[in-house]
N, C-alpha and C positions, 0 to 999 in steps of 0.2 A: 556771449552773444547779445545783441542788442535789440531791442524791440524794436517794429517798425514804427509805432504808436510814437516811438522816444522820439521823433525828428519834429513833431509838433513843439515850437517853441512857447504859446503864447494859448491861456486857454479862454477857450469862448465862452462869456458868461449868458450867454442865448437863454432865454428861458424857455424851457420843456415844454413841447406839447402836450395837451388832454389826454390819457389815457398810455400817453405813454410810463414801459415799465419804468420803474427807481434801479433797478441794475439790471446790465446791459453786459457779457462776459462772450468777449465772441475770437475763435481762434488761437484761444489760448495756450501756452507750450510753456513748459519749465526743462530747460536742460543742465545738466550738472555735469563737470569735467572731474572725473574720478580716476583719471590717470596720474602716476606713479612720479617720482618726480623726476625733472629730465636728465640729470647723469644715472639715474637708474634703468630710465628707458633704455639710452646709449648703451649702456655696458651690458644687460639684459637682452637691445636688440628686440624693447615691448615697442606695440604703439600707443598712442593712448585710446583710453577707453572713455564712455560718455553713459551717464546714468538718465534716459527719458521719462521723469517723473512724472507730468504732465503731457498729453499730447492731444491736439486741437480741440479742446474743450470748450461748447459754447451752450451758454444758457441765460436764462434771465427770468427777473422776480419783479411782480405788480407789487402795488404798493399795499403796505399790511398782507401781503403774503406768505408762508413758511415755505421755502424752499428747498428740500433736504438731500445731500450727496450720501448715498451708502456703498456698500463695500469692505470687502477684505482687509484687515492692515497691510498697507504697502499697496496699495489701491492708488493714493495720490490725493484722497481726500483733502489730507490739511496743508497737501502744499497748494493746492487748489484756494483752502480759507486763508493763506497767509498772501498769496498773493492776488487777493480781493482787497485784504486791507491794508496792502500796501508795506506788508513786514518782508515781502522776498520782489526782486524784480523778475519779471516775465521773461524768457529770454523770446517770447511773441506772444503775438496779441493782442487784443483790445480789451480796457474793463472802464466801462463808463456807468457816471452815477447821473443819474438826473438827466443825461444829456451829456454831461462834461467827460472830457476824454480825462480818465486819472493818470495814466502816463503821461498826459502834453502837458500835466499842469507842473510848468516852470517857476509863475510866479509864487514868492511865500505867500502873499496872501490868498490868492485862489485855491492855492492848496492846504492851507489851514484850515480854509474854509471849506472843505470837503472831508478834511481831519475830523472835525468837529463830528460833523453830521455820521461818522462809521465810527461803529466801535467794537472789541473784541470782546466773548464770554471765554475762557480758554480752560482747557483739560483737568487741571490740575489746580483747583483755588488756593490751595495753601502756598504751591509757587508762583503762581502771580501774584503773592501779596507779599509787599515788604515786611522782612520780619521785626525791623529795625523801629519803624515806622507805628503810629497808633491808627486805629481805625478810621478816624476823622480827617485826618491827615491825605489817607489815602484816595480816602472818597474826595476830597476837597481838593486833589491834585489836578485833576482837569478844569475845574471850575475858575483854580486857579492861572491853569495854564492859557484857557482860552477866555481870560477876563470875562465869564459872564455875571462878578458880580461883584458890585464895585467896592464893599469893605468888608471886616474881619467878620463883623456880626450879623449880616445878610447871609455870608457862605457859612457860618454856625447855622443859622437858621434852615439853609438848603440844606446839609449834612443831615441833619435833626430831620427834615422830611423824606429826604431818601432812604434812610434807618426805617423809618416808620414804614413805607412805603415798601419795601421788602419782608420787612417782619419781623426787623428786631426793633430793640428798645435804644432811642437817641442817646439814651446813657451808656450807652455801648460806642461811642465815638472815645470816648478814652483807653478802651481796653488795646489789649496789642492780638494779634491774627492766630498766634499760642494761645490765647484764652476760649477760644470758639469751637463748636465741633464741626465738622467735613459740611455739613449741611447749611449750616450758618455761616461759613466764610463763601461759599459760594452766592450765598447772600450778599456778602460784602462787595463782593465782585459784582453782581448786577446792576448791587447801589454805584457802585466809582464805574460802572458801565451806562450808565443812565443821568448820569450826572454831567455831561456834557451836551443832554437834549441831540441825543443822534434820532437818526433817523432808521436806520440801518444796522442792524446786528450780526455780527457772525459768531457761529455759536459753535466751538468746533469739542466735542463731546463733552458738553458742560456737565452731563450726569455720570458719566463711566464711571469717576472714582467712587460714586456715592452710594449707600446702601440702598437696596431697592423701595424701602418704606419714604422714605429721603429723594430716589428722584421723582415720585410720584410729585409731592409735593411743591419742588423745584421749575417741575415742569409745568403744573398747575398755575405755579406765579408769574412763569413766562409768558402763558395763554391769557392770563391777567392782565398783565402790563402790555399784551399786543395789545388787546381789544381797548385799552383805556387810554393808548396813544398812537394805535395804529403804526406800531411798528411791523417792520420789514425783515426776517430774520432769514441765514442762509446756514439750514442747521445741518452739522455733519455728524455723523453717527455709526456703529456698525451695528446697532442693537434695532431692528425692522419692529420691534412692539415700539418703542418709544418713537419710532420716526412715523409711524402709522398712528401714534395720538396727536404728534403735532403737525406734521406736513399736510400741503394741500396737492403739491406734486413732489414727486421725488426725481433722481437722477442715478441710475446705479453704475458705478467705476468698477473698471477691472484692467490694471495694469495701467494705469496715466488715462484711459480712454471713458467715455461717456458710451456704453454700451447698449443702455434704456434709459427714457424718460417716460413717466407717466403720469397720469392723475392717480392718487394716493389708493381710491378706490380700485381703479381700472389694473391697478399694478397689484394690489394685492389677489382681486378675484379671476383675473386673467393674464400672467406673467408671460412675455410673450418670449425672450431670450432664455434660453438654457442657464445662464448663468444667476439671471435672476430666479429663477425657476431651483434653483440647486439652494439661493439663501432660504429663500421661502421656505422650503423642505426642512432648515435646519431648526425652523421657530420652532418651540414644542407645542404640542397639542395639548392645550390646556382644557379644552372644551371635549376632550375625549371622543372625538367626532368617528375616531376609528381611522382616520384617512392614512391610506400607506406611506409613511416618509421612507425619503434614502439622502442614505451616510454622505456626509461631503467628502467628496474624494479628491486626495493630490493639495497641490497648493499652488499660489501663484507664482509663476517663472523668473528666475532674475531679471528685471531689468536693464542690466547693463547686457544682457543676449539674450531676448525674449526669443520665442519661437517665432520662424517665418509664419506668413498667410494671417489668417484671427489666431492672435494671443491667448485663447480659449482652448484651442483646439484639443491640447495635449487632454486635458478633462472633460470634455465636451459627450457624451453621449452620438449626436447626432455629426460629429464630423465627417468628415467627406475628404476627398483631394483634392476638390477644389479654397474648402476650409484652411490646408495645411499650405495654399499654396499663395493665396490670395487675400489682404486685406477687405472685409467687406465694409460697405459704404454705409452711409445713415437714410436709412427710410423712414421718413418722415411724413405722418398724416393726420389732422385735428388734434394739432398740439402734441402728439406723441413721437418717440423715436426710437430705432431700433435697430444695432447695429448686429446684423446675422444672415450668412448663408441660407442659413435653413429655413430661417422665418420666408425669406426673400422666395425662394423656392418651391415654399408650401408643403415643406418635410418636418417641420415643427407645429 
């Protein structure tokens, strides 16, 4: 399926209005053809089937903002971060940076130049890094890619600063990404993510693998390097402590969809969707407050045959017949959203 975004030949280098946000995600859909292949259909007598990964998902991030998408795995979260920066196509959609539409951008050099400015923090540090490869090498591959620096021993010099600038020592450009522990090559990744002067991060559970001493720290240096460059990050997570130290607003997924949006605050002390209301319940109470939680029950529905009406329903507390039979729509007021029967009705 092709995006509508794709028919834009030529992109407009207009310069951004004041105050407008730096991402702009509006309409967005990912769908995947997960049917069988076709003399197996024929002799089977299958149709095909289609996996709805994403489904019209719109939001958007001011500048030096933390943006954070939470949810279940199999939520759609990181097909969500990969097709922000441009690692999957849309199969609809809009995702504009700045103003500029990233699907129209035809030309290579409009679109390098948008390359530049985004960059990825990704899951797993040890597999985003070349094992082949030395540390300097790697941080110095963008630098190199997008000529921002004109010979051998200027980009020694930037490598040596981005070392520092993370937390290790520039004598660590010779080492290989086997020599580091979990916590340090994610390091390494910040520096070779920071090394191309983006604008724009996406950060799709940069701390999960890490031990919890480790992502404190992590995440510390993230809050560091926003504030000192005013970066843009769009952080994804399933962990609600860590999205609730760095997000300003959040966005919570369930099944491809955007179900709440809120401010970081406004969503932890008042969770208005059941579903968000059910992660909340699963944080532990570490402050011993007494308050009654309850067990997560059930789990998220296949995809490729979700449940009619909200996709919630089957686990939902407060369903109805109208819930099972009817998609509900986004209520949206002072910047929040909320996609629910119940809220809508005044039964939550």
């Amino acid at each position: 399926m092709n995006s509508p975004a794709g028919e834009t030949a030529v992109l407009e280098l207009e310069t951004p209005q004041e105050g407008a946000p730096v991402v702009e995600v509006e309409g967005l859909s990912r769908v995947f053809d997960v049917s069988r292949p076709w003399l197996n259909r024929v002799l089977e007598r299958d149709t095909r089937h289609y996996l709805r990964a994403v489904q019209d998902v719109s939001f958007s991030i001011a500048r030096g903002e933390t943006f954070a998408l939470v949810g279940e795995s199999g939520s759609g979260k990181s097909t969500v971060a990969k097709m922000v920066v441009g690692l999957l196509p849309p199969s609809a959609g809009a995702i504009r940076i700045d103003g500029h539409d990233m699907l129209g951008a035809q030309q290579a050099d409009a679109m390098r130049s948008l390359r530049r400015r985004i960059q990825m923090i990704f899951q797993d540090p040890f597999a985003s890094l070349n094992p082949r490869w030395r540390v300097g090498r790697i941080i110095a591959e963008p630098i190199r890619a997008f000529a921002l620096e004109e010979d051998g021993k200027a980009m020694e010099r930037r490598v040596s600063e981005l070392l520092s600038l993370v937390g290790l020592d520039p004598r660590d450009a010779k080492k290989f990404p086997h020599e580091f522990s979990g916590g340090q090559r994610q390091r390494i990744c910040i520096a070779r993510a920071l090394a191309s002067k983006p604008e724009f991060l996406v950060c799709d559970e940069p701390t999960s693998a890490l031990d919890v001493s480790v992502q404190a720290q992590i995440l510390n240096l993230m809050r560091d390097l926003q504030d000192e460059f005013g970066l843009t990050y769009l952080f994804i997570s399933h962990d609600l402590a860590v999205v609730r130290h760095m997000a300003r607003r959040i966005g919570v997924m369930y099944l491809g969809r955007l179900v709440e949006v809120a401010d970081s605050e406004a969503l932890f002390e008042n969770p208005r969707h059941p579903y968000t209301r059910m992660l909340l319940d699963a944080v532990p109470d570490l402050a011993m407050t007494g308050t009654r939680r309850k067990q997560v029950e059930g789990e998220i529905p296949n995809p490729i045959s979700p449940p009619p009406g909200c996709a919630f329903h089957p686990r939902c507390p407060l369903a109805n017949e109208r819930c099972r039979r009817e998609q509900p729509d986004a209520l949206a007021a002072n910047g929040a959203l909320v996609r629910c029967h119940a809220v809508e009705e005044g039964r939550a």
